[in-house]
C-alpha distance (Angstrom), angle and dihedral (degrees) to the residues before:
residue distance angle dihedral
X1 . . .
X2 3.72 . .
X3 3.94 122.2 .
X4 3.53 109.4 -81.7
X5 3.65 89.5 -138.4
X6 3.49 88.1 68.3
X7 3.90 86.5 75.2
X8 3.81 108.6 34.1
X9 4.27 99.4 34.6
X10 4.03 106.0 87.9
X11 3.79 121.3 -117.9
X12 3.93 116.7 -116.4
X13 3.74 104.6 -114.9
X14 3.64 136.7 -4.5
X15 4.17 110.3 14.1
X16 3.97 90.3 -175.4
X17 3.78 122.5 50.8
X18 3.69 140.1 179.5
X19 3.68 124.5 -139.3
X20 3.46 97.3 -95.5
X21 3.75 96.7 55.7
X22 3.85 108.2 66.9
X23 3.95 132.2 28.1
X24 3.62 125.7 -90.4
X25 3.86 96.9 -94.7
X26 3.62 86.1 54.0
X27 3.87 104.7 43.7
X28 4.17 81.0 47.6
X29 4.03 89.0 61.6
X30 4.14 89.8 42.6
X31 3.88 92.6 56.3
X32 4.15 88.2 44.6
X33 3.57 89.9 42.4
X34 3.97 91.9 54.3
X35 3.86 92.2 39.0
X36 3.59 87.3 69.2
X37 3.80 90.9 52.7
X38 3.50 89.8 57.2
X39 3.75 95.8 38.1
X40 4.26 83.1 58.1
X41 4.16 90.3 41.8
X42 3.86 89.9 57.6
X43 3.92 102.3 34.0
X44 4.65 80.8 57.5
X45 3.60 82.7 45.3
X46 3.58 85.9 67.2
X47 3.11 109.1 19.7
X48 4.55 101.3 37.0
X49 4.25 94.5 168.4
X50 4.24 84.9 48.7
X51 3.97 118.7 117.1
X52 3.60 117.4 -127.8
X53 3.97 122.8 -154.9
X54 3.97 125.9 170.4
X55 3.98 132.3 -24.5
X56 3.45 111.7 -174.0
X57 4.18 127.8 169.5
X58 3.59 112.5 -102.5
X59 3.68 128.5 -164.5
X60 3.80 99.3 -93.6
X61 3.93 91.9 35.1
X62 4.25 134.2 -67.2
X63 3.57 145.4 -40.9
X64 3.76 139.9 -163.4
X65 3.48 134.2 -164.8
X66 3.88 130.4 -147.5
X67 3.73 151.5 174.0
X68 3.57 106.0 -138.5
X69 3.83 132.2 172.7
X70 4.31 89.9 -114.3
X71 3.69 137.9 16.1
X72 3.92 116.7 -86.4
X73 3.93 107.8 -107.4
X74 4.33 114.3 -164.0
X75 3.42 81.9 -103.2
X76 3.77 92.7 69.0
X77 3.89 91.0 39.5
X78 3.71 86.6 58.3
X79 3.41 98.0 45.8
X80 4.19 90.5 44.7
X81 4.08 84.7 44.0
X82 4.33 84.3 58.6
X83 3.46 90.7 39.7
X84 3.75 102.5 59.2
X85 3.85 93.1 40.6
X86 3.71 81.1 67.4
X87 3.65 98.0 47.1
X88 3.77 90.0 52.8
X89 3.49 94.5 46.5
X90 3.91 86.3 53.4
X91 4.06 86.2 66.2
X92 3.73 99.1 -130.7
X93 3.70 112.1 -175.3
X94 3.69 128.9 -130.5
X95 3.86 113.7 -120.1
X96 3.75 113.6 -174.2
X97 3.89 127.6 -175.7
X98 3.78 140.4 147.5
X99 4.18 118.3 -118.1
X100 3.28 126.1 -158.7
X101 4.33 105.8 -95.1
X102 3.94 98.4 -99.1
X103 3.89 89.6 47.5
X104 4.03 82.2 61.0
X105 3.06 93.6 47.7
X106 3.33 100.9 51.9
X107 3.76 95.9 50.3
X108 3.38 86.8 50.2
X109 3.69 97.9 51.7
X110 3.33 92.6 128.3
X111 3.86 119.3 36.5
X112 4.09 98.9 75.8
X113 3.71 93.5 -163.9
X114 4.10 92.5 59.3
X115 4.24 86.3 46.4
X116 3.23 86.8 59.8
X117 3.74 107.1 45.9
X118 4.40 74.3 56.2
X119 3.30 97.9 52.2
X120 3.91 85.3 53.9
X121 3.71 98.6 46.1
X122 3.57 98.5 17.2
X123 4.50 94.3 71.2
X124 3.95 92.1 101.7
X125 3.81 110.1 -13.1
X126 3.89 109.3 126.0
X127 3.94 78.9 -139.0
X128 3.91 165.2 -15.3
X129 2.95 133.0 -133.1
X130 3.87 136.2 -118.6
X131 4.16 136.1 -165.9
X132 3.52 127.7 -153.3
X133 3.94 139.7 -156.4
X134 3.40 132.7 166.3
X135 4.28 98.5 -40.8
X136 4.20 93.2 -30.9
X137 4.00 116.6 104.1
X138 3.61 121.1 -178.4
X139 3.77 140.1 -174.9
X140 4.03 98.4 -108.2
X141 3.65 141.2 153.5
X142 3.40 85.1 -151.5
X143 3.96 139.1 -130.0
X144 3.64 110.1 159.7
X145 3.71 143.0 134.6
X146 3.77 126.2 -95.8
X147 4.19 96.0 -95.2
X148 4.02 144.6 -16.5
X149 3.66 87.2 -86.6
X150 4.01 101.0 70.1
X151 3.77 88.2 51.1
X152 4.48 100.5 122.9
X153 3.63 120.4 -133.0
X154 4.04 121.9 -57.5
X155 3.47 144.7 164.8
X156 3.84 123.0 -163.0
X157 3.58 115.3 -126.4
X158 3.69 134.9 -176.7
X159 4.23 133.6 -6.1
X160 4.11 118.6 -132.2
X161 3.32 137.8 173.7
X162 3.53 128.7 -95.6
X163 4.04 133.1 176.4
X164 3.91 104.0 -141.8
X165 3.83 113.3 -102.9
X166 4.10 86.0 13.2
X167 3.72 83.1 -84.7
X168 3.79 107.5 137.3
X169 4.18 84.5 -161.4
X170 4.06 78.7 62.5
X171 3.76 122.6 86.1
X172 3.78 113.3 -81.1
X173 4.19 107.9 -112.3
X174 3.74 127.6 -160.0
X175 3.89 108.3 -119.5
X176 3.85 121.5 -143.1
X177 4.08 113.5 -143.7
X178 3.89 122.0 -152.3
X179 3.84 132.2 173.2
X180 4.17 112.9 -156.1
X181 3.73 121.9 165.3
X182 3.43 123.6 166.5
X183 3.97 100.6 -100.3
X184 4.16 132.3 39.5
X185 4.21 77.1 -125.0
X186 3.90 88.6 58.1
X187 3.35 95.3 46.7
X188 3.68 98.4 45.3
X189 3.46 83.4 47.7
X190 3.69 90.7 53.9
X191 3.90 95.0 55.2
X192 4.01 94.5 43.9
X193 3.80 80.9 63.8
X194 3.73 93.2 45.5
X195 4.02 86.0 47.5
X196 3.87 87.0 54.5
X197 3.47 105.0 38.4
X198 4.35 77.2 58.0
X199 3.36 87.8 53.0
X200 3.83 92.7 51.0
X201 3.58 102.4 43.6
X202 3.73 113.8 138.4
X203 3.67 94.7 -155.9
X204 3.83 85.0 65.3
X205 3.30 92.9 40.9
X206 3.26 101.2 49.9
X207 3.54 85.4 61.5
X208 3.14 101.5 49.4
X209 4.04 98.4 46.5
X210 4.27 89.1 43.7
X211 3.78 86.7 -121.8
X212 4.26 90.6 124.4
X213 3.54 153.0 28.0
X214 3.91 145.6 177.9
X215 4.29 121.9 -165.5
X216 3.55 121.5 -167.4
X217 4.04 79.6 -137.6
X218 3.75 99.5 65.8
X219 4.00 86.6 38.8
X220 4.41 136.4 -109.4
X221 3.84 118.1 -56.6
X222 3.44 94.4 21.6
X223 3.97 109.9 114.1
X224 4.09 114.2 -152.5
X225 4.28 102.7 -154.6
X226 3.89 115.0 -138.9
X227 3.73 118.1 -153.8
X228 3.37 99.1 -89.0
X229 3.76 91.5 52.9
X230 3.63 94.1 48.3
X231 3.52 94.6 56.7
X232 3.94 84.4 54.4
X233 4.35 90.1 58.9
X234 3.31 95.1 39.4
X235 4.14 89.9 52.6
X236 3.99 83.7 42.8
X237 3.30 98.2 43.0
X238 4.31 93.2 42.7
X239 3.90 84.4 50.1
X240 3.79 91.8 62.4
X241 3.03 97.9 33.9
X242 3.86 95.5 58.3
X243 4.15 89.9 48.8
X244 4.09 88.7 52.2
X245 3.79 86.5 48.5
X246 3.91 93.2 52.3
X247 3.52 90.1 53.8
X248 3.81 107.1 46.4
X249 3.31 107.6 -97.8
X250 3.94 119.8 135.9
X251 3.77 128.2 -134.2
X252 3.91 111.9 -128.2
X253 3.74 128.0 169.6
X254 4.01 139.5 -151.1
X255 3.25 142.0 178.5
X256 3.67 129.8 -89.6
X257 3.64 97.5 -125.9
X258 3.86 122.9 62.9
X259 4.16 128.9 173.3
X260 4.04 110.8 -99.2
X261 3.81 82.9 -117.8
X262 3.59 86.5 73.4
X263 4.11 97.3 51.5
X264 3.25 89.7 44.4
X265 3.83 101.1 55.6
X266 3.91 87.3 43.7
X267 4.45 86.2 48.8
X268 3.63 100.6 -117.0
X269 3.63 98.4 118.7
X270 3.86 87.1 51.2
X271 3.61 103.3 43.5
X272 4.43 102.1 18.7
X273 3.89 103.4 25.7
X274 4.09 89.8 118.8
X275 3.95 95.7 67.1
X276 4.06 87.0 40.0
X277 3.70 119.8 95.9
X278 3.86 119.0 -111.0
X279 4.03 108.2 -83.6
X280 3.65 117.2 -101.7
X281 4.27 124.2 -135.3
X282 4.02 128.2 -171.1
X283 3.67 113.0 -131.3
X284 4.03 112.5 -87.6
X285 3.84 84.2 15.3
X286 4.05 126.6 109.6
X287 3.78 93.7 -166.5
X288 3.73 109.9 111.2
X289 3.55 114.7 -155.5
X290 3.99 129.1 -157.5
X291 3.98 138.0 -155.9
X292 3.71 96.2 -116.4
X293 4.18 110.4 -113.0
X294 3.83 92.5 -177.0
X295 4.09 137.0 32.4
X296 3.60 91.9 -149.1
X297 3.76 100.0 91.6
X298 4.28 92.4 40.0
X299 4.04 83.8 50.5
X300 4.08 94.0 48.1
X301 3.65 83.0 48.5
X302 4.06 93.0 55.2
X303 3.41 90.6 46.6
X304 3.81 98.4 51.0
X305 4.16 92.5 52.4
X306 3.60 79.7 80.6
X307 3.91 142.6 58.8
X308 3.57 99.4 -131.5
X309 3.73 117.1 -166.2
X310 4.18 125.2 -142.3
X311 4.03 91.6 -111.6
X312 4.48 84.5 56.2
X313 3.84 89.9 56.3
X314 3.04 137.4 124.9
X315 4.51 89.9 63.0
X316 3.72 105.8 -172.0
X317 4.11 111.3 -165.0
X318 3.76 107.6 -165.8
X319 4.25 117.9 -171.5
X320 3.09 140.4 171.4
X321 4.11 99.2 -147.9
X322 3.59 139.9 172.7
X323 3.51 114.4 -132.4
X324 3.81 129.8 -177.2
X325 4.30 126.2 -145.3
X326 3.23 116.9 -179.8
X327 4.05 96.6 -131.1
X328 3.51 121.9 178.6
X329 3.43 126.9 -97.8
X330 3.69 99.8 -113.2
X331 3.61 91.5 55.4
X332 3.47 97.7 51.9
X333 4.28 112.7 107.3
X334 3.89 124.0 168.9
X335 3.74 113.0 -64.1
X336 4.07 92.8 -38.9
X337 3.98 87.6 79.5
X338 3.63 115.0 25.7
X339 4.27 136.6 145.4
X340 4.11 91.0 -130.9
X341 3.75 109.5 63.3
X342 4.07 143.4 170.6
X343 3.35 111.5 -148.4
X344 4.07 109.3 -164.5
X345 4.21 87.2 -145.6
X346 3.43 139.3 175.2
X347 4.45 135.5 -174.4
X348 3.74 106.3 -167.8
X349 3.88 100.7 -170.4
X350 4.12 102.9 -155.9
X351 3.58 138.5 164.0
X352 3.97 115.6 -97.1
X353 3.34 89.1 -105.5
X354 4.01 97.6 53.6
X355 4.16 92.0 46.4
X356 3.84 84.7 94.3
X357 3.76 98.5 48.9
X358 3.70 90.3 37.5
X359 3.65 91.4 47.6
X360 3.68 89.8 58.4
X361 3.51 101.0 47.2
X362 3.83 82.0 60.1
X363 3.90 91.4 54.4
X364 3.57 91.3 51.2
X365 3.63 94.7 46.6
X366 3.81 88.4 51.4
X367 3.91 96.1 46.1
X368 3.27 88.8 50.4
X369 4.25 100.1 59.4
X370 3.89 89.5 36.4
X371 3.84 82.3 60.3
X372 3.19 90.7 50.3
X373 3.42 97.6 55.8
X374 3.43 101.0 48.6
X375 4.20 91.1 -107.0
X376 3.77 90.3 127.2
X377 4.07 92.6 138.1
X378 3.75 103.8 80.7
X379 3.76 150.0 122.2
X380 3.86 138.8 -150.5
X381 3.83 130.0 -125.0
X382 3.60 137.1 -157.0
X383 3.85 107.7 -141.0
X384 3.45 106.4 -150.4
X385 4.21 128.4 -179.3
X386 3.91 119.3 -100.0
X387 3.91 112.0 -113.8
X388 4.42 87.6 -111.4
X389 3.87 91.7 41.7
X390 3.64 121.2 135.8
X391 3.65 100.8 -135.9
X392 3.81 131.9 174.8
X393 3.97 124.6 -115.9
X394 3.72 129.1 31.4
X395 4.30 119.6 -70.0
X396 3.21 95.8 -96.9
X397 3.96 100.8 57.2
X398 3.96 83.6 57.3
X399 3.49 102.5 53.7
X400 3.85 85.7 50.2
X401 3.40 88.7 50.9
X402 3.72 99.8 48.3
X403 4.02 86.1 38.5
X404 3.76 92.4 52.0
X405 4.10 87.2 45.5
X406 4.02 94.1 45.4
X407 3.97 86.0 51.3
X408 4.09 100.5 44.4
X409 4.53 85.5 47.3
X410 3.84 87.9 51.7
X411 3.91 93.7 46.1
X412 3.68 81.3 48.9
X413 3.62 99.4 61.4
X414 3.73 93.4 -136.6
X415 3.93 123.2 137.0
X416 4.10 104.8 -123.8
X417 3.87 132.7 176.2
X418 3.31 122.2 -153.2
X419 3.92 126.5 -129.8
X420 3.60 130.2 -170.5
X421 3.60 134.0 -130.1
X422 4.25 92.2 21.9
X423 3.49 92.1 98.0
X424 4.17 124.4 118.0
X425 3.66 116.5 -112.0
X426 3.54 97.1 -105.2
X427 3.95 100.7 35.2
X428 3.83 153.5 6.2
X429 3.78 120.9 -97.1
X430 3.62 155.0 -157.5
X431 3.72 117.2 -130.2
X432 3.84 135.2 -177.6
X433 3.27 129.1 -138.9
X434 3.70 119.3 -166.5
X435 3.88 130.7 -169.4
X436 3.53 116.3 -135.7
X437 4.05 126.3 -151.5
X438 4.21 91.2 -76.6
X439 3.99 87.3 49.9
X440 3.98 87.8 -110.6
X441 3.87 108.0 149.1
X442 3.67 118.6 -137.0
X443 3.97 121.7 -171.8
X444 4.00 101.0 -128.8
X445 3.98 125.5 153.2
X446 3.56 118.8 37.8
X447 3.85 132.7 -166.4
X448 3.79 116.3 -171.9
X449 3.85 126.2 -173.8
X450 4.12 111.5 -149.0
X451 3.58 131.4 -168.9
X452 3.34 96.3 164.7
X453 3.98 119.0 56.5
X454 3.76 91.8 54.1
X455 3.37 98.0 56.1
X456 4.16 87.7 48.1
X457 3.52 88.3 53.9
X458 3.87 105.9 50.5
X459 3.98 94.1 -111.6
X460 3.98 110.3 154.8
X461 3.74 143.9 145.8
X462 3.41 132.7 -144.9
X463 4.30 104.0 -112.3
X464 3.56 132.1 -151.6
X465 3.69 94.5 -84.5
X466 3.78 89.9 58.7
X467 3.98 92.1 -109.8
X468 3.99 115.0 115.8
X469 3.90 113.0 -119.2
X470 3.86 134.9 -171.4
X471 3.97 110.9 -91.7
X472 3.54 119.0 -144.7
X473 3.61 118.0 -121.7
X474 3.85 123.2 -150.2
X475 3.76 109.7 -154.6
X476 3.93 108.1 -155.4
X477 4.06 133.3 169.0
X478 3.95 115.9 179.7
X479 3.86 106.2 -156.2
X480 3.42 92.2 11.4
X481 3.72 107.2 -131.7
X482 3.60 128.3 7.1
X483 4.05 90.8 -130.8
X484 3.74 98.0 51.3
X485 3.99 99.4 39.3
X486 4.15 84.9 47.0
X487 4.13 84.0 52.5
X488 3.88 86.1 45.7
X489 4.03 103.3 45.5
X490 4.13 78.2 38.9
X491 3.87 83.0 71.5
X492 3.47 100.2 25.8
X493 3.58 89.6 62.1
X494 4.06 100.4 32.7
X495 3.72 84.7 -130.9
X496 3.84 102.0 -58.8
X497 3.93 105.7 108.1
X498 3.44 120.8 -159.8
X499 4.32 101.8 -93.6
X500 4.23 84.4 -105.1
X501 3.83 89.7 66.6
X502 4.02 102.7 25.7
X503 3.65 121.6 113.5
X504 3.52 95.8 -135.5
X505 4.25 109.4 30.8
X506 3.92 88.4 -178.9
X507 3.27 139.9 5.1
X508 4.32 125.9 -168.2
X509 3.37 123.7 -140.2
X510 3.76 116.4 -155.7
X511 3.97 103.5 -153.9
X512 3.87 91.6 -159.6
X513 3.71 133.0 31.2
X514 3.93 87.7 -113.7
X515 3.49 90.7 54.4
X516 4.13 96.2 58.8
X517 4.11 92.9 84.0
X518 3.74 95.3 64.2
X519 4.00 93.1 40.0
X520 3.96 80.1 56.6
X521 3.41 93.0 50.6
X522 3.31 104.1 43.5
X523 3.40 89.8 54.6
X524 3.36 98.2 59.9
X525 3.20 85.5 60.7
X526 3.30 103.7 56.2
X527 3.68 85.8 44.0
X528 4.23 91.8 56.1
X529 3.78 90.9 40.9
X530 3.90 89.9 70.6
X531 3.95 128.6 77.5
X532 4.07 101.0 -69.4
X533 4.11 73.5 -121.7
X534 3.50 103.9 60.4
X535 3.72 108.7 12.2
X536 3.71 120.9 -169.4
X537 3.96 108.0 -86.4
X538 4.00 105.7 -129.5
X539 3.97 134.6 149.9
X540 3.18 147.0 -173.4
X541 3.95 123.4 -118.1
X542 3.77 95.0 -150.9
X543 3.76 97.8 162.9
X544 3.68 130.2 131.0
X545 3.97 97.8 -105.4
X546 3.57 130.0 112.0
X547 3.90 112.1 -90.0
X548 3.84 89.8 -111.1
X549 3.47 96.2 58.4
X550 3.71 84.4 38.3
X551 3.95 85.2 63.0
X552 4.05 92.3 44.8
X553 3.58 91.7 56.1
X554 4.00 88.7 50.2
X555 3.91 94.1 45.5
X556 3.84 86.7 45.7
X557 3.79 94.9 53.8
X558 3.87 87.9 41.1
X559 3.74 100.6 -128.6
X560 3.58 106.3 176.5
X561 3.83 98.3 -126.0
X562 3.47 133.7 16.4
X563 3.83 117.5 -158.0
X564 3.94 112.7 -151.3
X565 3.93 113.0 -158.3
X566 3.86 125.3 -174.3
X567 4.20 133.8 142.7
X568 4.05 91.2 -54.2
X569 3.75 91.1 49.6
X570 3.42 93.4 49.6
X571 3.88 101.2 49.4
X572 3.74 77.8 46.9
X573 3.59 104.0 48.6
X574 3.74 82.9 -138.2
X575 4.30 141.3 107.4
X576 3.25 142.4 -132.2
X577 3.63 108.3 -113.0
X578 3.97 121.9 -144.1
X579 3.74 112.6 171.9
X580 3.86 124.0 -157.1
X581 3.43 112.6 -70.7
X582 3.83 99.5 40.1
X583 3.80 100.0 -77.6
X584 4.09 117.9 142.5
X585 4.01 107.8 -141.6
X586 4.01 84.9 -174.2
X587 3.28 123.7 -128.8
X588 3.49 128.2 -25.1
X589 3.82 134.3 -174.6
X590 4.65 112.0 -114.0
X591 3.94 85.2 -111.4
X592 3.81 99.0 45.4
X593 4.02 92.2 46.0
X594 3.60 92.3 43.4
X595 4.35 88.1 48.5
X596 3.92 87.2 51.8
X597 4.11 89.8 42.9
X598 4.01 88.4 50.4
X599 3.66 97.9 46.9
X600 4.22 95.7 42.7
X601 3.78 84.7 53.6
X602 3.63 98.4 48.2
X603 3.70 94.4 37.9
X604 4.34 81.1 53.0
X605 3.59 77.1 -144.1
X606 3.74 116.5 179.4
């Protein structure tokens, strides 16, 4: 929900512009910006006892929200859509100016959402200010073009809901979608992505593919994995894994329930108790227990079993953990927002004087699976705290911590910005932001540097100088969590994973009854030829059907290769290849197929 002092506080200088007046990115905002105005103008048109809240640009266009009498049906949308073409056409110009606060509220007698927003801004301004077209006035700061005319090329879209404020105590609002770029080719553009993205959506793929499910019996945001989509974590999963092992870090494991004693020690249930889920008590016992959100508190208490020493730093806890947040409903989307969760995390507890070395061991580590993946298009933040923030740990801690973090990203050599108000409660952080293939950024790995939990918790070493110390602890997850990144690769991938992550790497296809015994056998071969760890995941479509719809069904489920066996294979001892995608590799003997397989799995070639 954007700050509702975006729309009521004026704008310093001009509030209408023409085209010549401001850049491009700018002029782009004004015509979304006035869109909205006329979006709100046509909706009361039809609608002259509806409410109207906010309608703010966005990045892909505008939205408005209203209280109205019914719910919008496409219908309407059309009909508003046809509606506002006219209205621009009619080349309505924008008047802005700022009224004294009891002029405002008197025009806005009756639209309770807009008294409000004065009330709010209203106590001691000398005024507000107000933009008019054609008959509409709104409360607006302003920043829009000159008139109705200028306003680029849209096409509304879609109606949500939305409680007022984001307050779900609020009244629930109906909000109006729009797309607007600057050209028809833009926009076009725009909704060929959209069209893709459809295309590409894991929770329809996951579906489709039997990878997923949710049940309204087991409850919302909790993902139940099929087969198929187990095979996929466990590959993830294995992968990172592996690239911790290489590089010294040890795999621990605790449980997912902890006593609140423990959260609040570490500060959660001070500063994170809203995404935690409700505390749990036996009868006759006063020991509230909690559905652990974080690993950081179970890892600090791993650590402190022992006396460590300075020469056994850095300790680097790795685990794969579920963890539980109690989001809300409305928030909830697929597997890339869920309430059950496997964070692939880490706590290296160092010296000071390792954080930078440690810190980019963890960048490496993280480069390293991004590559991997294919998620070569990404950036880095620097989440910094908000002035107002209520943050964890005394000053000083953080500007170690954000000193330490500033020094270990310049070692680095990686360009960084630096946002406020993103950082955790009890440190800064570097984040990574990766692009997938329809240039949609996702925030994924995370490294955070933290002065301040280890000192809550009683962790120390005993230095050099034969006096403990506080270590610092560097909190670090690579993909994140298993459920999101699967969602993301899901999409990055449109369902066709590269043969090292696919359920199925190869699948046989008997073309005659008679020919089923050898496609059994060979791929048991296949199966035995891999590491007795990770053997080579092949089947046999035995089924009744026609080996043509036999193929469909394989192309459909995107199994890498398909291996087609009849009388020539057999004398052979050979298939038919047919990669993904239609292409006919020829024929190729068991062994030499199954030497390719091995080596394209190893290589995690994409």
């Amino acid at each position: 929900m954007p700050d509702p002092a975006d729309v009521a506080a004026p704008l310093a200088g001009d509030a209408i512009a023409g085209r010549d007046d401001v850049d491009a990115a700018e002029w782009l905002r004004r015509m979304r910006h006035s869109a909205a105005h006329v979006l709100a103008q046509v909706v009361l048109q039809r609608f002259p006892d509806g409410q109207i809240a906010i309608g703010p640009p966005i990045d892909t266009g505008f939205y408005y929200d209203f209280l109205l009498p019914r719910a919008l049906t496409p219908d309407d949308l059309t009909a508003i859509e046809r509606q506002m073409r006219k209205e621009m056409k009619r080349n309505h110009r924008f008047v802005w100016e700022e009224v004294p606060v009891a002029e405002a509220r008197e025009r806005f007698a009756a639209q309770p959402f807009k008294l409000e927003l004065i009330d709010e801004f209203g106590d001691g301004a000398e005024g507000l200010g107000l933009c008019t077209h054609a008959e509409f006035t709104d409360l607006c700061r302003g920043g829009h073009v000159t008139s109705t005319r200028q306003i680029g090329p849209f096409r509304l879209t879609s109606v949500a809901g939305a409680y007022w404020r984001g307050d779900e105590t609020q009244p629930q609002l109906q909000r109006v979608y729009g797309a607007l770029f600057a050209t028809q080719e833009e926009l076009d553009a725009h909704f060929e992505r959209l069209r893709e993205a459809q295309a590409r959506d894991h929770r329809r793929l996951g579906r489709e593919l039997r990878l997923f499910t949710f049940s309204d019996d087991v409850g919302p945001g909790i993902p139940l994995f099929l087969p198929y989509g187990e095979t996929v974590r466990h590959q993830m999963e294995s992968y990172i894994r592996e690239i911790q092992t290489r590089r010294g870090f040890q795999h621990v494991w605790t449980a997912n329930l902890a006593k609140g004693q423990l959260f609040e020690r570490s500060g959660h249930l001070a500063n994170y108790r809203e995404s935690m889920f409700p505390g749990m008590t036996q009868p006759g016992s006063e020991v509230e227990m909690f559905l652990k959100p974080m690993n950081c508190p179970s890892h600090m208490t791993l650590y402190n079993s022992q006396l460590h020493s300075y020469r056994d730093l850095p300790q680097r806890y790795a685990e794969f953990a579920t963890l539980y947040r109690d989001e809300k409903s409305g928030e909830l989307s697929g597997l890339t927002r869920v309430r059950s969760l496997t964070q692939d995390d880490c706590h290296t507890f160092c010296t000071p004087e390792q954080v930078q070395d440690e810190f980019g061991l963890c960048m490496a580590l993280v480069r390293e699976a991004l590559e991997t993946y294919g998620l070569t298009d990404y950036r880095v933040a620097l989440s910094l705290p908000g002035a107002d923030e209520k943050l964890a740990g005394e000053p000083e801690q953080w500007r170690l911590a954000i000193a330490a973090l500033r020094e270990a990203l310049a070692a680095s050599g990686l360009d960084y910005t630096e946002e406020t108000g993103e950082a955790a409660f009890y440190g800064p952080k570097a984040d990574f932001f990766a692009k997938d293939v329809l240039g949609r950024e996702w925030q994924l790995s995370t490294i955070q540097v933290d002065f301040v939990q280890p000192a809550r918790m009683g962790c120390e070493y005993v230095g050099e100088d034969g006096e403990r110390h506080t270590p610092v602890v560097l909190h670090r997850a690579v993909t994140g969590t298993t459920e999101r990144f699967m969602g993301i690769l899901i999409e990055q991938y449109a369902g066709a994973f590269p043969a090292w992550l696919a359920p199925v790497q190869a699948r046989l296809i008997p073309i005659a009854d008679r020919h089923a015994a050898f496609a059994q056998a060979a791929a048991e071969r296949m199966r035995a030829a891999g590491p007795p760890h990770d053997p080579l995941r092949v089947e046999v479509d035995a089924g009744g059907e026609r080996m043509n719809a036999k193929i469909r069904r394989g192309q459909i489920e995107k199994v890498p290769y398909l291996l087609v066996v009849g009388d020539k294979e057999v004398e052979a001892d050979s298939v038919a290849v047919r990669a993904r995608g239609g292409e006919d590799r020829g024929v190729l003997t068991v062994d030499a197929f199954t030497a390719a397989l091995l080596e394209e799995v190893r290589t995690r070639r994409r």
